[in-house]
C-alpha positions in Angstrom: 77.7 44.0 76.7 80.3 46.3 75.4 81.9 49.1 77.1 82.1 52.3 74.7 84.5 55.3 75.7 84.1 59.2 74.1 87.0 61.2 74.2 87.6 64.7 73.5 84.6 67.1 71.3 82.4 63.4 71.2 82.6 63.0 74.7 81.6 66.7 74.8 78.4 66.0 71.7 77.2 63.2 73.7 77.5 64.1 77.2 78.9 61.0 78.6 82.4 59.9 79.1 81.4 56.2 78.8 78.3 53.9 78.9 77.8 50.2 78.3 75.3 49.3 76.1 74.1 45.6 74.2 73.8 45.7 70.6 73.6 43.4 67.6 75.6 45.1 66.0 78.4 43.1 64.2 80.8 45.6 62.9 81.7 49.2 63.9 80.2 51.1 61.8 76.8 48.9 62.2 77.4 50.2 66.2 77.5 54.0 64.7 74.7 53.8 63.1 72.5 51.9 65.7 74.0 54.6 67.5 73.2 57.7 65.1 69.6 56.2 65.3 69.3 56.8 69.3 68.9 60.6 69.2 70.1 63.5 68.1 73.3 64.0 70.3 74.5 60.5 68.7 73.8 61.8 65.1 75.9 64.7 65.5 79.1 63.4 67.1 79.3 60.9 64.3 78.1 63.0 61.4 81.6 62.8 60.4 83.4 59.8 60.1 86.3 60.8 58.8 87.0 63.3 61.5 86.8 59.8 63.9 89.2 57.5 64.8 88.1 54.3 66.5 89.6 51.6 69.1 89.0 47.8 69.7 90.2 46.9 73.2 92.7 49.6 72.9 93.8 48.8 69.5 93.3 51.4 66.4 90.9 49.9 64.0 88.4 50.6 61.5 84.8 51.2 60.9 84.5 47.8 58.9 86.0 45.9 61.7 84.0 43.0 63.5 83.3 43.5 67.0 81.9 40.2 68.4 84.8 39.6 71.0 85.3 43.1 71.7 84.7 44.3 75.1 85.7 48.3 74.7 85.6 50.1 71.9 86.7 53.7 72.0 85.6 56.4 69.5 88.4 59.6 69.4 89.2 62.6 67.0 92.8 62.0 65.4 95.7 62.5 67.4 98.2 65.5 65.7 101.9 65.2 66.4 103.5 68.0 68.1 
């Protein structure tokens, strides 16, 4: 089981804050797309990957990163400084 967090506008697109799902999944972006499959709400929050950050166990990564230890993974827009 992996926990996955949404912050911000894909927290918003997806209605949830947070869910736990299983998957077999073995790298982010084969997660996305298992998750772009589930229903609409999924396929627009991550229409855009390049307006997506991502974060294993609270740790910025990428979309080609495995995740078969990972126990949260966190999907964000990018941060601006101010």
């Amino acid at each position: 089981m992996i926990d996955i967090v949404y912050f911000a506008w894909l927290r918003e697109r997806i209605g949830l804050p947070r869910e736990r799902i299983e998957t077999d999944a073995t790298t982010v972006g084969a997660l996305v797309e298992e998750l772009r499959g589930r229903e609409e709400r999924y396929a627009l929050a991550f229409s855009d990957l390049s307006a997506i950050r991502v974060a294993l166990d609270q740790e910025l990564s990428d979309f080609d990163a495995p995740i078969a230890t990972v126990r949260e993974i966190a999907f964000f827009p990018p941060m601006t400084g101010g």
